[in-house]
N, C-alpha and C positions, 0 to 999 in steps of 0.2 A: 434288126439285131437288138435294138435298146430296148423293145415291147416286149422281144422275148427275154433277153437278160432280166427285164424287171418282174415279168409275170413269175419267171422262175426263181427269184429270189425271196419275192412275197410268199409263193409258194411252202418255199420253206421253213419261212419265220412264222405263217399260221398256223403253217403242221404243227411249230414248237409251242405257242401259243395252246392250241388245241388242247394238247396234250398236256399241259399246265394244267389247265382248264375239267379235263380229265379225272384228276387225282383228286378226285370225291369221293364220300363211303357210297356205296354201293348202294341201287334203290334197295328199299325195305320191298320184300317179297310179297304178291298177292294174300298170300296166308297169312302173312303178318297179319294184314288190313280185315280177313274176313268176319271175325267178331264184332257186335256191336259195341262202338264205347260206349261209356256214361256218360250221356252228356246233359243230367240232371241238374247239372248246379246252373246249367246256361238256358235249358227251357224252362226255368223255373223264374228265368228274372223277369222285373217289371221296365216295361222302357219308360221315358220321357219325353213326352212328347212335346214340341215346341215349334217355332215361328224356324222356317227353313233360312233366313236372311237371303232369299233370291225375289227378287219383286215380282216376277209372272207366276212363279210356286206359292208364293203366299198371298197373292190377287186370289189364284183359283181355290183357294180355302186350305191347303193342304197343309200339313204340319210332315216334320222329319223327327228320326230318334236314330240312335247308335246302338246298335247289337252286339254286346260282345260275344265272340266265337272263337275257337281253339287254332290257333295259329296250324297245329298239327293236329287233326283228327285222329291219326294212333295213336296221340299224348294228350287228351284231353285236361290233363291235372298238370298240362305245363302253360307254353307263354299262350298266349291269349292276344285277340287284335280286334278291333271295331268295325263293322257295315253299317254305313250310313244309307238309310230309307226313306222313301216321303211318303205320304200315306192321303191318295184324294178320295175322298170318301163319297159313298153311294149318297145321288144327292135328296136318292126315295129310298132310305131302308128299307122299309116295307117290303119293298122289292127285292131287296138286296140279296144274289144267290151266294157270294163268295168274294173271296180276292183273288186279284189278276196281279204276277207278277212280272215283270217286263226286262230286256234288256235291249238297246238301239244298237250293238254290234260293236265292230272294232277287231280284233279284243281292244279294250284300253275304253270304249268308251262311256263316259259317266254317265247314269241313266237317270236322277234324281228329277229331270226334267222329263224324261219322254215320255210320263202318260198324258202331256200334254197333249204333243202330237196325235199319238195314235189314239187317243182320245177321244178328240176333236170329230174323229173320222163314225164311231160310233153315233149310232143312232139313239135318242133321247133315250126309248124305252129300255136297251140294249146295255146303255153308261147305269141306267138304273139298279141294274143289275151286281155291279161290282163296286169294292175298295180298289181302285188302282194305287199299286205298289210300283214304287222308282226306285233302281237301287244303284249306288255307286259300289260295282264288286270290288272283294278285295285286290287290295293295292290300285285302286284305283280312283282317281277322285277326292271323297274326302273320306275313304275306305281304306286309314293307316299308305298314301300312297307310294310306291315305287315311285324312286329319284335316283337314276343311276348318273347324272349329272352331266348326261351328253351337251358336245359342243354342239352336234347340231339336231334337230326335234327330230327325225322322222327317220326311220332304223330301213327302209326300201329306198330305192334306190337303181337308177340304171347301172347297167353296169358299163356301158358309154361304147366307144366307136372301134377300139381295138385293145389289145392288151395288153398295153401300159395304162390303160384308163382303166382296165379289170383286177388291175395289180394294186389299181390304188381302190379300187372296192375292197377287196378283199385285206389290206391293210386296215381302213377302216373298222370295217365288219369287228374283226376280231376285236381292233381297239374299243369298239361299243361293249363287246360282250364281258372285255374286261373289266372295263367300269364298273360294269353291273356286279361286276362278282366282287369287285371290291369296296363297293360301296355298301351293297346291300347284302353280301354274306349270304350263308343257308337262311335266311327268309325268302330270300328269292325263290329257293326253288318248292317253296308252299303255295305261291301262288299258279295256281291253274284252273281248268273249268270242272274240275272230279270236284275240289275243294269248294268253289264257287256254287256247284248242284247241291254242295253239304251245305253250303251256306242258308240258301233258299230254302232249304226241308226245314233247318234250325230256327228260319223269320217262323216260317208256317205254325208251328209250333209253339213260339213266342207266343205268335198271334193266335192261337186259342182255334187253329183250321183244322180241317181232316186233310183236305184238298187243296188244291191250287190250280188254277187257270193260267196262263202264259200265253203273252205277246212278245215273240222276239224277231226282230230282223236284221240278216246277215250275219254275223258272226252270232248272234244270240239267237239263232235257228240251232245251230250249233247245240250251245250250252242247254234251251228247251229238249234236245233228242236225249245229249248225255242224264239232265235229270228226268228222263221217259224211261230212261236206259235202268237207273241208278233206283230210282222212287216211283214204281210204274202204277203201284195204287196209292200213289198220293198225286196222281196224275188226273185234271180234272177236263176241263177245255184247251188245247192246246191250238196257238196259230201259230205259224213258222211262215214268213214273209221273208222270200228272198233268200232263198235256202244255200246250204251248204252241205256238199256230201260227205255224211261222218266217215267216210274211208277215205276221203282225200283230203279232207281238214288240215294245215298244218302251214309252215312255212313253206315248203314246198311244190306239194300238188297243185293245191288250193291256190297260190300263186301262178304257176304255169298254165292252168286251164285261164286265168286270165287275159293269156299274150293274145289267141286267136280271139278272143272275145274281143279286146280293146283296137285289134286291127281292123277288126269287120266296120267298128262303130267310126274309127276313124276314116274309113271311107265313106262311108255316110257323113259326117262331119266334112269332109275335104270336098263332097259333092254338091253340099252346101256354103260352104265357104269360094266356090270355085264359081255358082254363080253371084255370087256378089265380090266379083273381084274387082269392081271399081270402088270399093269402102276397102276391102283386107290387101289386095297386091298382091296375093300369091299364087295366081294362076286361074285359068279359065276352065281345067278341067281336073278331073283328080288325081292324074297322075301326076302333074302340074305342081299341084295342089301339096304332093305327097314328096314330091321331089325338094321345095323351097322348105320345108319342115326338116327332111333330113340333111339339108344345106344347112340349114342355122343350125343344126345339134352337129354336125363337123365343125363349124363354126367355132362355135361354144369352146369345142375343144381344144383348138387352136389360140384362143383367145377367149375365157370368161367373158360371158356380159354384166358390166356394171346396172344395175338400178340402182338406185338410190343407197349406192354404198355395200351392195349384197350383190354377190359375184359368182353368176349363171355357169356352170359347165356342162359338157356333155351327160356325165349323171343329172342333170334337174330340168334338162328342157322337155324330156318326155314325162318328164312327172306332173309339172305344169299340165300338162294337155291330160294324165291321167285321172288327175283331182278334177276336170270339168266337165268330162265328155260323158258319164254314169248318168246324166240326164239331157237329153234334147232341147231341154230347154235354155240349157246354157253354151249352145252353140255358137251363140253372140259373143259373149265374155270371155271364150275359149280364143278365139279366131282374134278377136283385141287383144286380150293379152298376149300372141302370139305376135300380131303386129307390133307392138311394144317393145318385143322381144326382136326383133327381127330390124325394126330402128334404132333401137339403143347401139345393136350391134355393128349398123353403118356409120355410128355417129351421132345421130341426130339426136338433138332434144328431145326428150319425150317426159309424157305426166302417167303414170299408172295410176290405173285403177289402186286406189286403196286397200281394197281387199287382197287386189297381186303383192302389194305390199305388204301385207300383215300375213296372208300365204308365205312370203318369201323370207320373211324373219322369221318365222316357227321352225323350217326345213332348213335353214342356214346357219339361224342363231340360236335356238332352239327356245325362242320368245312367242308366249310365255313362260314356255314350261316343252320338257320333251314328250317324247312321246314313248319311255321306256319303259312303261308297265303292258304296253301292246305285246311287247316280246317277250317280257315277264309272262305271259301266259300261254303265247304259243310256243314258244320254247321247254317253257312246262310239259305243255299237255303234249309233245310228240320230238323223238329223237330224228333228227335228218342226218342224211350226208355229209360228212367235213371235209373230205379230198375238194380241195379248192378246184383243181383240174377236171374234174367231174363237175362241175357247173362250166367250165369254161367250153367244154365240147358240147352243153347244152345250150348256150349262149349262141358259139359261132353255127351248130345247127337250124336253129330257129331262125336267124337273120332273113333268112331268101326270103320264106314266107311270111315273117313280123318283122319288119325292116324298121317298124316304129318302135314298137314295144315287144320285142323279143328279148331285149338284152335288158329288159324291167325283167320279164316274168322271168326269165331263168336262171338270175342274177344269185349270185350266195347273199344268206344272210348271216346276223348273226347269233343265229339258231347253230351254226357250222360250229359256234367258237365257243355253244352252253355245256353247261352240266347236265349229265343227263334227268331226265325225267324223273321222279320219285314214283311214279307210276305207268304201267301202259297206257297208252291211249283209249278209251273207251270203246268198245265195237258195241255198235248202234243196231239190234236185231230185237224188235219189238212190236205189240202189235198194238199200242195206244192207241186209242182213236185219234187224229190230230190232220189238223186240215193245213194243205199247204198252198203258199201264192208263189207264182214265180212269172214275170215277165221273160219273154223266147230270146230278148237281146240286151239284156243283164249282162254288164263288163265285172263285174265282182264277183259277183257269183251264179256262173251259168248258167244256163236252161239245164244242162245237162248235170250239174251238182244238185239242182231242185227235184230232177229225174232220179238221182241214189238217193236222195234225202225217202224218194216216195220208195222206194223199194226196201229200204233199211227200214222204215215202219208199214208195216204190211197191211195192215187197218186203216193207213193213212188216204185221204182226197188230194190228187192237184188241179189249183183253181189256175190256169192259164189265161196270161194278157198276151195276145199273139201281137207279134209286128209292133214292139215299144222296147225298146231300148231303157229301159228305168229300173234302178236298183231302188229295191223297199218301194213298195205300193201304198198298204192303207194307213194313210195321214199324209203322203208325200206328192203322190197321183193320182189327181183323183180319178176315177171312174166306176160307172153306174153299175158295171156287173160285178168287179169283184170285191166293190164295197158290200152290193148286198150280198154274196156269198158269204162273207168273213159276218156280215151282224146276222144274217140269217142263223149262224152256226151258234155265233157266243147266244145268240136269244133262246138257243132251244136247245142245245148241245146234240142235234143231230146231223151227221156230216150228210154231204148232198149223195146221193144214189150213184153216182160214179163221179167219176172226175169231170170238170169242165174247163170249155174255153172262152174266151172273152174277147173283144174288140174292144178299143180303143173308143172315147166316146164322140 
């Protein structure tokens, strides 16, 4: 009676919310948009280039500058806002075929650093070849960023064990999306990945290019398709690691193809954790395994776990386990912190891991900072659902089969409580040449969103890591074939003769 009392009251204080929320000018129409503006006075400027103030950016030689760009592309002669770029330069001009411009995904994530990474992963002759290009997108970063002033970092979220725990999601959710709208006004809804593709053409351009090469993984497979979509001959070498399907991008899909993915790996996860259950305790085999896991998230719910002053509920014990289990390799740290979790809540003295602790102040306190410009763009770039009861039948369906993380993937966001969109969504039907990675047991973004990524660009290769569980391959995991597929390509800009598969090394 009080689950449903409250689910039904939430209920209807989001709808009124919602609908607050609603009372926006209406998107500016496709036609509006379809003329090219002027936007003379901003590829005409000079940047300045300078010492990036991060010490691994400025060890590897590379300098940053700020790009001014049109806040509003159909108002070019209005406000105006900053991208911040890093710029590592070809270390053999000579060679030099072009720049490469990059995003490491999210949305929300800064990229100023990633041509580090995926860098590193190139081959001498291969790095010779480009200017790698870092960009923190707008509102994000040090790109004018989104601060909608969340109590706590991280806008997903479980939506917990029954419907007074869905009641207080959905409570939240909306209170996120109000923030946002309060703090940050119609600026908000300029940031998205349409504007972000404008952004990129606008560097290009600056920088004196025809073309542009792109390395993006996860989410910025994404934003690489839409500027394939948007700029298809300013489209040069394109790699898309860890793909995402442009018709299911968004808070919602893109999210729910998660749930089965994250269940498969945590039994794999539980299968190992289950033989070493003389170090973890939670059982000898995986159901075992899967059972003491969904003890502690009842748990939780009945009683918060304390750590270190930050107080665990049924929404954040599957997140814990979300944020670790995208690589096999941290199977270890996953299964600890779970132990931690799992002693705090008997009682017992316990030391966290450091990093559990700086994870748990980011999604609790929202230290250092939140994470509200993630939603600033997915919320952008695609209208979802708002009937709050319409995730709740998606929630209590998923359970049988995602007992762990069903009630993550089907959870409302607060995408449910935005304005809507200033633009459609981009439909991704292109025939770039562009070569794709995707690992078969990817919890982020599927085998099977790597599979629409490959059918939405019809020219496109996919390079397969069969039987790996890893989100983002080249710079992350290493291995011998799909390294050399990806330099083989940037070296010659010829994609391989059909698609391939790869083993693990």
């Amino acid at each position: 009676m009080r689950a449903g009392k409250a689910l039904a009251a939430t209920v209807i204080a989001a709808g009124s919310i919602a609908g607050l929320l609603a009372l926006t000018p209406l998107p500016i129409a496709d036609a509006d948009r379809s003329a090219a503006p002027d936007l003379s006075r901003f590829t005409s400027q000079q940047l300045t280039w300078k010492a990036c103030d991060v010490e691994e950016i400025d060890k590897a030689g590379a300098q940053c500058a700020d790009v001014t760009v049109p806040l509003d592309y159909s108002d070019p002669g209005g406000r105006t806002m900053t991208v911040a770029i890093s710029r590592y330069p070809s270390p053999d001009p000579g060679k030099r075929h072009g720049i490469m411009l990059s995003n490491p995904g999210g949305p929300g994530g800064a990229g100023l650093d990633f041509p580090l990474t995926f860098g590193a992963a190139m081959t001498p002759d291969v790095r010779a070849q480009y200017d790698l290009i870092g960009m923190d997108p707008r509102g994000i970063g040090r790109s004018a960023p989104i601060n909608c002033e969340w109590p706590e970092g991280f806008g997903l979220q479980s939506a917990g064990v029954d419907a007074a725990s869905y009641a207080e999601s959905v409570t939240r959710q909306a209170d996120l999306a109000l923030r946002c709208a309060n703090t940050e006004g119609d600026r908000l809804r300029h940031i998205s990945t349409r504007n972000t593709a404008r952004d990129m053409d606008l560097i290009r351009a600056v920088l004196g290019e025809q073309r542009i090469s792109f390395f993006g993984t996860s989410y910025g497979t994404y934003l690489g398709s839409v500027y394939t979509q948007m700029f298809p001959e300013r489209s040069d070498r394109i790699v898309l690691d860890s793909a995402v399907d442009p018709a299911r991008y968004g808070a919602v899909q893109m999210v729910q193809d998660m749930g089965p993915a994250n269940e498969a790996v945590f039994g794999s996860w539980a299968d190992w954790t289950a033989a070493r259950d003389s170090e973890y305790h939670f059982g000898t085999t995986r159901d075992q395994v899967r059972d003491s896991i969904l003890g502690l998230v009842r748990r939780a719910a009945e009683q918060p776990i304390v750590i270190e002053g930050l107080a665990v509920d049924d929404h954040w014990v599957p997140m814990i386990m979300f944020t670790g289990i995208d690589d096999p390799r941290n199977y270890g740290p996953v299964a600890a912190n779970m132990r931690t979790l799992a002693d705090a809540a008997e009682g017992k003295a316990v030391q966290p891991d450091p990093q559990l602790v700086k994870d748990l102040k980011f999604i609790l306190r929202s230290e250092p900072a939140d994470n509200s410009g993630q939603f600033a763009v997915m919320c952008g770039d695609r209208a979802v659902e708002r009937d709050p009861t319409w995730y709740w039948r998606n929630i209590e369906a998923a359970r049988a089969a995602q007992p762990v993380f069903g009630a993550f993937a089907n959870n409302i966001t607060p995408c449910a409580f935005w304005a809507p969109p200033l633009e459609d969504a981009t439909v991704v039907d292109n025939s770039v040449p562009t070569l794709i990675v995707q690992s078969t047991g990817d919890t982020r973004t599927t085998y099977a969103n790597a599979e629409g990524m490959h059918r939405a660009l019809s020219a496109s290769r996919l390079v397969t890591l069969e039987n790996v569980a890893i989100h983002y391959i080249f710079g992350r995991y290493p291995n011998t074939c799909t390294y050399a597929a990806v330099n083989d390509y940037l070296r010659t800009g010829v994609l391989p003769a059909a698609d391939m598969t790869c083993q693990a090394d």
